[in-house]
PDB file of N, CA, C and O in Angstrom, chain B, residues numbered from 101:
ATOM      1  N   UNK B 101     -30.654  22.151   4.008  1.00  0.00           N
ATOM      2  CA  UNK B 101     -30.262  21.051   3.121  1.00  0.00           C
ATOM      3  C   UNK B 101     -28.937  21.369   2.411  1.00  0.00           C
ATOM      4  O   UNK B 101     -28.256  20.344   2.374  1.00  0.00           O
ATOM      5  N   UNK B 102     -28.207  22.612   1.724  1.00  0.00           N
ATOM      6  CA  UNK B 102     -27.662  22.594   1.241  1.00  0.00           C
ATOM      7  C   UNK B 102     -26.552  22.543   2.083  1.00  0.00           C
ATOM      8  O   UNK B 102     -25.562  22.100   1.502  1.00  0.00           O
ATOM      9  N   UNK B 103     -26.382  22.829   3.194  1.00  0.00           N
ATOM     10  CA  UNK B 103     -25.344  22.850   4.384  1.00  0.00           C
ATOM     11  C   UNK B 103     -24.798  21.255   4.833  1.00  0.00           C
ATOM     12  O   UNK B 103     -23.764  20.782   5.306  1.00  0.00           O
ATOM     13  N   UNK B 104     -26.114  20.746   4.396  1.00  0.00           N
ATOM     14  CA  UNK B 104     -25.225  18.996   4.337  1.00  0.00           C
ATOM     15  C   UNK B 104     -24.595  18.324   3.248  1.00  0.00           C
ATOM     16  O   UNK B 104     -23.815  17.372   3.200  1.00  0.00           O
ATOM     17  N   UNK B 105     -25.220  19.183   2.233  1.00  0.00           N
ATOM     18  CA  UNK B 105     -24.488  19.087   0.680  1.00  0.00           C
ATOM     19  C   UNK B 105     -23.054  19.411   0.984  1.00  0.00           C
ATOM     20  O   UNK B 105     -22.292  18.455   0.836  1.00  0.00           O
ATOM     21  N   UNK B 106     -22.549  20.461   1.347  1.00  0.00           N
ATOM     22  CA  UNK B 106     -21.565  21.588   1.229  1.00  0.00           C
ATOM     23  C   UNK B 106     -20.854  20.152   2.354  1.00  0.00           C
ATOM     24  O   UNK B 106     -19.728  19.835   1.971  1.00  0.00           O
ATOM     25  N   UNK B 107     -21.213  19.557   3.248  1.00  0.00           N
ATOM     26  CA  UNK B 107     -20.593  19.352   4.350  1.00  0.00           C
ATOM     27  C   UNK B 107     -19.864  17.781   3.733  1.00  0.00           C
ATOM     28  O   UNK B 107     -18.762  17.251   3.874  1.00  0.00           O
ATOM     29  N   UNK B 108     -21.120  17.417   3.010  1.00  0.00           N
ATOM     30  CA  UNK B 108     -20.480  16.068   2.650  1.00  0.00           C
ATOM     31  C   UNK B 108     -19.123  15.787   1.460  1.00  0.00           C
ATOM     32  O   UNK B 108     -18.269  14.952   1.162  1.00  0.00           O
ATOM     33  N   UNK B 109     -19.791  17.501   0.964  1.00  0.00           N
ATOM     34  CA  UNK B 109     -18.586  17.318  -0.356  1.00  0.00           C
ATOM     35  C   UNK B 109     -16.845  17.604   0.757  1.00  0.00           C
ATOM     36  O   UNK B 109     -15.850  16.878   0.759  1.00  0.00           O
ATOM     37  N   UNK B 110     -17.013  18.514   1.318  1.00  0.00           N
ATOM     38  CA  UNK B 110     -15.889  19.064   2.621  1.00  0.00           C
ATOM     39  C   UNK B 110     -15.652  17.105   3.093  1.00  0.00           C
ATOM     40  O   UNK B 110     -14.555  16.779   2.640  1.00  0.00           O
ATOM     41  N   UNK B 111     -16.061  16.370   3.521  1.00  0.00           N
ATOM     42  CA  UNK B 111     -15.305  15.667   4.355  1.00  0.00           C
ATOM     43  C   UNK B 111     -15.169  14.758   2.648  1.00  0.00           C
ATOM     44  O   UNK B 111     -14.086  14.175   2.707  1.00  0.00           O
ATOM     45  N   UNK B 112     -15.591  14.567   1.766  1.00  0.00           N
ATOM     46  CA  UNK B 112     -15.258  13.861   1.033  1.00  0.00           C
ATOM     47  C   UNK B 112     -13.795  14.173   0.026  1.00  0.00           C
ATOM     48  O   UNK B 112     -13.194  13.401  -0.721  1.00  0.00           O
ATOM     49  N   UNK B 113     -13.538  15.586   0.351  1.00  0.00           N
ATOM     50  CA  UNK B 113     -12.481  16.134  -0.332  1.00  0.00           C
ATOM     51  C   UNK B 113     -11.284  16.099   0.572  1.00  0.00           C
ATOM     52  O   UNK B 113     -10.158  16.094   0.075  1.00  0.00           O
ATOM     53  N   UNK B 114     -11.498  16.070   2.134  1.00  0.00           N
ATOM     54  CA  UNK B 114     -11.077  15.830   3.617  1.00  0.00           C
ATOM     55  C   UNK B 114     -10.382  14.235   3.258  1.00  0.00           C
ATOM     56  O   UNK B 114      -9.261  13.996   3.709  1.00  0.00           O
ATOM     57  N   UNK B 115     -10.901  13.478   2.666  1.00  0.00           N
ATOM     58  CA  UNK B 115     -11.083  12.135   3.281  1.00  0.00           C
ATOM     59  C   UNK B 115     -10.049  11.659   1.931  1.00  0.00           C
ATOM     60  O   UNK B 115      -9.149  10.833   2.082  1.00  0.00           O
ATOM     61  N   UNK B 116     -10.353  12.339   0.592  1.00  0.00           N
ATOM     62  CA  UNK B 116      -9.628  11.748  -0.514  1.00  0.00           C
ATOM     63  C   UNK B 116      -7.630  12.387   0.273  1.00  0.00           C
ATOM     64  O   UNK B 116      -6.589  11.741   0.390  1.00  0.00           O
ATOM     65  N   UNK B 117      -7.881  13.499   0.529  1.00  0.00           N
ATOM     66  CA  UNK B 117      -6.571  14.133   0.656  1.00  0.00           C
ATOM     67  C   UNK B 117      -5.923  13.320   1.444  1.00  0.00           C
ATOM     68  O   UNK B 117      -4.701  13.252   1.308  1.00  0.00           O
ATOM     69  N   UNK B 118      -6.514  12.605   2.338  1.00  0.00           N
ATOM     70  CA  UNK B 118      -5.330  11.821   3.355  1.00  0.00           C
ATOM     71  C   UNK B 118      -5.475  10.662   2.518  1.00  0.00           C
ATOM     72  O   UNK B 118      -4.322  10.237   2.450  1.00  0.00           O
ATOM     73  N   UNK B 119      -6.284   9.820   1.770  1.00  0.00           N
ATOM     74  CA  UNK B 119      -6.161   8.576   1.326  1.00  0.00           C
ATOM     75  C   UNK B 119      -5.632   8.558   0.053  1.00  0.00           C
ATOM     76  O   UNK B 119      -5.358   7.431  -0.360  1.00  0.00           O
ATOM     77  N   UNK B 120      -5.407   9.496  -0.697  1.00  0.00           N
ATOM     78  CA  UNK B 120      -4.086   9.772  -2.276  1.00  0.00           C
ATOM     79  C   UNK B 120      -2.434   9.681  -1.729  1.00  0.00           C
ATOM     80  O   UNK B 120      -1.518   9.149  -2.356  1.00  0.00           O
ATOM     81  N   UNK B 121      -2.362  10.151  -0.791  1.00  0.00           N
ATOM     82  CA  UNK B 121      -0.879  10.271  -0.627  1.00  0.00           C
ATOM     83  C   UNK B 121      -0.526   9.025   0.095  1.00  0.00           C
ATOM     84  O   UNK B 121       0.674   8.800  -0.064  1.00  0.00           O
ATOM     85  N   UNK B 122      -1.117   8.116   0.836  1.00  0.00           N
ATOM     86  CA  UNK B 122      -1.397   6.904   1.592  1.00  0.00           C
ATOM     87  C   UNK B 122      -0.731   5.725   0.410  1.00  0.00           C
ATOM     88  O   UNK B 122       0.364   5.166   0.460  1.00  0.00           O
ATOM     89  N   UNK B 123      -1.825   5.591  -0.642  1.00  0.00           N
ATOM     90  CA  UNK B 123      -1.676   4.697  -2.283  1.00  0.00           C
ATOM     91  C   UNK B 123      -0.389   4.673  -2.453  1.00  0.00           C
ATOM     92  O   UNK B 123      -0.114   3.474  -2.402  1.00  0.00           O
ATOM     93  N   UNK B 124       0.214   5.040  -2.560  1.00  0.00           N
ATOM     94  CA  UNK B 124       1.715   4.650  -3.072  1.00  0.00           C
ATOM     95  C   UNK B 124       2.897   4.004  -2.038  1.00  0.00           C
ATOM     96  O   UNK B 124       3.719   3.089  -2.104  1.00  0.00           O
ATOM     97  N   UNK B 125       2.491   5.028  -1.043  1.00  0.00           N
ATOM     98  CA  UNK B 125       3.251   4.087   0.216  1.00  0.00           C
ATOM     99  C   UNK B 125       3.128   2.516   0.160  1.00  0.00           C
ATOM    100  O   UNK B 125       3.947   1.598   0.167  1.00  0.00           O
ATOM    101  N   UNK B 126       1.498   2.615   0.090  1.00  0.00           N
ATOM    102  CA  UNK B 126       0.774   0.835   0.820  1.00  0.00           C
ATOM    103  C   UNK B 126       1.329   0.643  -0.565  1.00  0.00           C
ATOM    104  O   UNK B 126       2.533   0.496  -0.357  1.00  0.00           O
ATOM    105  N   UNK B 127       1.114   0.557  -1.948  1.00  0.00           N
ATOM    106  CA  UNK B 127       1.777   0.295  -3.096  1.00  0.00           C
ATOM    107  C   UNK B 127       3.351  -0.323  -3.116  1.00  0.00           C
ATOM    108  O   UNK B 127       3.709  -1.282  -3.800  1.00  0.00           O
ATOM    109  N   UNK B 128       4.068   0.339  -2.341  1.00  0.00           N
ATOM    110  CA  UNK B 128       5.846   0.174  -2.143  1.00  0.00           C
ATOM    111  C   UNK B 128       5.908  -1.137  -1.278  1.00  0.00           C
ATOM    112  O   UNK B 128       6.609  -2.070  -1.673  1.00  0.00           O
ATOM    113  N   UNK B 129       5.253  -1.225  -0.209  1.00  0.00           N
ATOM    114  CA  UNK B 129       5.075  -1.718   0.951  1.00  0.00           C
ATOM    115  C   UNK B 129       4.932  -3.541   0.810  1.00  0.00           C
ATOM    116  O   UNK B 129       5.448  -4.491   1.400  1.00  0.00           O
ATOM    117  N   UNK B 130       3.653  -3.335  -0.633  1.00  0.00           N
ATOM    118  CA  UNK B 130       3.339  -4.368  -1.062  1.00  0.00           C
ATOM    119  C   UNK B 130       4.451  -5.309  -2.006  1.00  0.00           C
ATOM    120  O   UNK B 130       4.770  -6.497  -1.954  1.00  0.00           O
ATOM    121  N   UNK B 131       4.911  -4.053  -2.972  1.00  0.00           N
ATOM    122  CA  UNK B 131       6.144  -4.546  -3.737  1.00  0.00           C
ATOM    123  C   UNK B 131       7.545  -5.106  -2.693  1.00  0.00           C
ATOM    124  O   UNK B 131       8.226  -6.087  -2.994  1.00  0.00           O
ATOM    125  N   UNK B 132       7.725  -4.445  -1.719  1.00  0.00           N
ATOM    126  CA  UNK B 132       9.051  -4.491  -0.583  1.00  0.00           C
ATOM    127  C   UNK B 132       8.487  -5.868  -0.549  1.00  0.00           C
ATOM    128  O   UNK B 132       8.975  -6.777  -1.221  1.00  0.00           O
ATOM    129  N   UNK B 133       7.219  -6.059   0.417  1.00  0.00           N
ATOM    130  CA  UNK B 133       6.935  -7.593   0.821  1.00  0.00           C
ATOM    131  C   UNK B 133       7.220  -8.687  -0.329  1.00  0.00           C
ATOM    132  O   UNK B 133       7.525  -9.824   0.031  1.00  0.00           O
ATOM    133  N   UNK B 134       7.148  -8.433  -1.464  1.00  0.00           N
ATOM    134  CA  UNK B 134       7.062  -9.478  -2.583  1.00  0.00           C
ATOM    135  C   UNK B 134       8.263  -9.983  -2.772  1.00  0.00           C
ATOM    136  O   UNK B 134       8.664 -11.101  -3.096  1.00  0.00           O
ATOM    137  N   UNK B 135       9.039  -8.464  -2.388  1.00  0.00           N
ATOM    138  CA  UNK B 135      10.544  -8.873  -2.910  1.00  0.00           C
ATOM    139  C   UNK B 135      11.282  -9.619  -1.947  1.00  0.00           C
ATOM    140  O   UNK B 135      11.832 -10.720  -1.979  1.00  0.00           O
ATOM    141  N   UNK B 136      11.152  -8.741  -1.089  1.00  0.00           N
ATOM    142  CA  UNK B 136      11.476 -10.388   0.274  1.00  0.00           C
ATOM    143  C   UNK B 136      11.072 -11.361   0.533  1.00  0.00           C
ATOM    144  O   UNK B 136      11.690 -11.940   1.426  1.00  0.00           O
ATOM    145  N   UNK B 137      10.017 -11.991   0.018  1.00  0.00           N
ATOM    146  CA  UNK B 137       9.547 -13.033  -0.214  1.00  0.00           C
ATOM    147  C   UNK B 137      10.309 -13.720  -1.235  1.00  0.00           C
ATOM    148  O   UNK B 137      10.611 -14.887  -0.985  1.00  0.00           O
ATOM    149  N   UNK B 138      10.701 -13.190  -2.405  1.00  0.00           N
ATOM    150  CA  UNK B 138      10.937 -13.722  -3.574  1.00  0.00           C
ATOM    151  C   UNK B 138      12.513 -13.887  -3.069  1.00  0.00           C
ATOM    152  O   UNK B 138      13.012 -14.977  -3.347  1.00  0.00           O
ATOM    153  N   UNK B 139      13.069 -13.264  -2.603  1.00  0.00           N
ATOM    154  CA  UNK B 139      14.631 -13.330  -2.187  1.00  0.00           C
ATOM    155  C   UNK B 139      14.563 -14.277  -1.114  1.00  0.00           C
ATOM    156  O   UNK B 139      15.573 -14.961  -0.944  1.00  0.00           O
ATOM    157  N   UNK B 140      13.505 -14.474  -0.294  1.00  0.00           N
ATOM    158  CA  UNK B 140      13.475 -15.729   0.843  1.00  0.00           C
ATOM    159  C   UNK B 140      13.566 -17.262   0.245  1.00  0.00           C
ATOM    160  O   UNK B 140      14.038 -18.198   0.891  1.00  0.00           O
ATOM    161  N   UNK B 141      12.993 -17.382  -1.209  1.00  0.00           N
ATOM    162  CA  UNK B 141      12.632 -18.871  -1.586  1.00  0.00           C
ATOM    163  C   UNK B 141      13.932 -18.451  -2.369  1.00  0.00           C
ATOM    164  O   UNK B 141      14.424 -19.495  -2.798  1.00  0.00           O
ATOM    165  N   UNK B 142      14.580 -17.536  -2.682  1.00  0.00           N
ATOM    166  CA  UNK B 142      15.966 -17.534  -3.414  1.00  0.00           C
ATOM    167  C   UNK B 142      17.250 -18.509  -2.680  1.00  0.00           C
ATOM    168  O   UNK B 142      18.023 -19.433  -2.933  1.00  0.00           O
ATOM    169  N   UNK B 143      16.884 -17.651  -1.699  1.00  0.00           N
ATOM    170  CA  UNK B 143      17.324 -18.074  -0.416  1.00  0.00           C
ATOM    171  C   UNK B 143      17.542 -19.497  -0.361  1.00  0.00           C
ATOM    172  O   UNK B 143      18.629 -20.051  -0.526  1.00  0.00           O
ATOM    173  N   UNK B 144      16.297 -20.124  -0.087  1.00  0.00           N
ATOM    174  CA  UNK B 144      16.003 -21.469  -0.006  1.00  0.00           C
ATOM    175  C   UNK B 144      17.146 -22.217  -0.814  1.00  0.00           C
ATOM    176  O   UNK B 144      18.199 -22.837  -0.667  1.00  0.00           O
ATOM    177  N   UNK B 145      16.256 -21.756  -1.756  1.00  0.00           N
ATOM    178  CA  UNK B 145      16.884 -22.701  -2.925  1.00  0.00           C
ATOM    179  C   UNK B 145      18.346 -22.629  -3.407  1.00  0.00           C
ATOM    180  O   UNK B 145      18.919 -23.582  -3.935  1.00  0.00           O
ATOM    181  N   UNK B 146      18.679 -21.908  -3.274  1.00  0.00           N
ATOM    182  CA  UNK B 146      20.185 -22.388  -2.916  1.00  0.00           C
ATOM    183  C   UNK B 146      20.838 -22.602  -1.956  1.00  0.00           C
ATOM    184  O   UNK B 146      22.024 -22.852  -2.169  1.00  0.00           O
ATOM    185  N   UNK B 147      20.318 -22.593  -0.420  1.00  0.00           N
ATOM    186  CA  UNK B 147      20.963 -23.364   0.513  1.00  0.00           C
ATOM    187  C   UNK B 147      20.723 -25.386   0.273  1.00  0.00           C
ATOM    188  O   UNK B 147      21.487 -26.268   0.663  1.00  0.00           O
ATOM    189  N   UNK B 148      19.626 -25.508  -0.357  1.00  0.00           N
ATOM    190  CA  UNK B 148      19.383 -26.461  -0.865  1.00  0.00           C
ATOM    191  C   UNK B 148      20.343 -27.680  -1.873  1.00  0.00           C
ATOM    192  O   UNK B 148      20.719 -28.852  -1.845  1.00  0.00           O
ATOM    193  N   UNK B 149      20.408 -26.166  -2.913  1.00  0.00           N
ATOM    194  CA  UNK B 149      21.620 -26.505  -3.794  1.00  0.00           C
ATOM    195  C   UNK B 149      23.060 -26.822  -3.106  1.00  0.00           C
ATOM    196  O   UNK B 149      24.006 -27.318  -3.717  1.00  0.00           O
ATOM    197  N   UNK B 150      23.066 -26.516  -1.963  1.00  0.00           N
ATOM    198  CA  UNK B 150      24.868 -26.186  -1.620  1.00  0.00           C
ATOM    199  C   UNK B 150      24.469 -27.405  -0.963  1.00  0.00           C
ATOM    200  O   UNK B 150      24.904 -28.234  -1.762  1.00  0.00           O
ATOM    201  N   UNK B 151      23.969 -28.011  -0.106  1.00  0.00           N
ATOM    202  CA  UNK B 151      23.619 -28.735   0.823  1.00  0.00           C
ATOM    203  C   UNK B 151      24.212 -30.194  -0.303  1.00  0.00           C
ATOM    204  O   UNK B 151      24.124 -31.356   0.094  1.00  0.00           O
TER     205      UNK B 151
END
């Protein structure tokens, strides 16, 4: 029993280490998308205006 204890804490300490350094990337990724979005209807709207 304690060998599945020991095993679960191992992949759970396994599993945080690749998914902490991951968070900030997908974090940037999300902000990048927003901002090009937000610069796309910028976009818009002043081809609109010139038009």
């Amino acid at each position: 029993m304690k060998k599945c204890k020991y095993r679960m804490k191992f992949l759970l300490a396994v599993t945080l280490l690749i998914i902490i350094p991951l968070v900030p990337l997908t974090v940037s990724k999300i902000q990048n998308n927003q901002l090009i979005g937000h610069l796309q209807v910028e976009k818009i709207k002043n081809e609109r205006l010139d038009v």
